[in-house]
C-alpha positions, 0 to 999 in steps of 0.5 A, a space after each residue: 209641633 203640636 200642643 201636646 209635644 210643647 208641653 211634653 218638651 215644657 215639662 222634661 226641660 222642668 224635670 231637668 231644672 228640678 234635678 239640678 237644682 235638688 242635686 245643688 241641695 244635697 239630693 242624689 237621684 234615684 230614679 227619674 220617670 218611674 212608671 209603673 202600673 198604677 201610676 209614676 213619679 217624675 223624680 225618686 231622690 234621696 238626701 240622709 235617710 229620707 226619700 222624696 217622691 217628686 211631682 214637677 210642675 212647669 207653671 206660671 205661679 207657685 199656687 198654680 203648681 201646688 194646685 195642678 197636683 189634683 187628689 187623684 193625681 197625688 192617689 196615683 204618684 202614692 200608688 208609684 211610691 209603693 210600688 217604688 219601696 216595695 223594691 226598694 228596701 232603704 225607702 220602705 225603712 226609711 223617711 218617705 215623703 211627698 214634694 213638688 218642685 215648681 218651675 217658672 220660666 222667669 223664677 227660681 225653682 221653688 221646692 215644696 217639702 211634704 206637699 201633700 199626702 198621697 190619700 188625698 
């Protein structure tokens, strides 16, 4: 198996982590792995009336997650935002939000709320 498929297989098994432990907190999933031609998004939650554009990150150190997100990483999730409640009316009424959910192999999930801003 090749790095790039490790880290591919690394990165959806975090996304799984993240859903469920988001799930346990009272968020309800909206979309997982939206895409769209400027950018994508790994997970669109909602929990009340605010809605969360999440950034999964599998790394070693919750510093080294919040780091990985680079500006032109976060321009782009941003990107996918929009387009996201430009279909859907609840979110472009509603509290919208940047976050990032980091998974380690050997800690419990953390979630960051309000991470960074998408003009970054």
């Amino acid at each position: 198996m090749s790095d790039r498929q490790t880290a591919e297989r690394r990165g959806h098994r975090a996304e799984m982590v993240a859903l469920w432990f988001l799930r346990l907190k009272g968020y309800r999933l909206l979309a997982q792995r939206f895409k769209c031609a400027s950018g994508e998004v790994d997970l669109i939650m909602r929990k009340g009336s605010t809605t969360a554009f999440i950034e999964v990150k599998a790394r070693a150190s919750v510093d080294a997650a919040v780091i990985a997100v680079t500006p032109r990483q976060s321009k782009r999730i941003a990107a996918a935002a929009a387009t996201w409640m430009a279909l859907d009316a609840k979110a472009a009424a509603c509290h919208c939000r940047f976050d990032i959910v980091a998974v380690s192999s050997n800690f419990w999930p953390t979630h960051i709320e309000n991470a960074f801003f998408g003009d970054r």
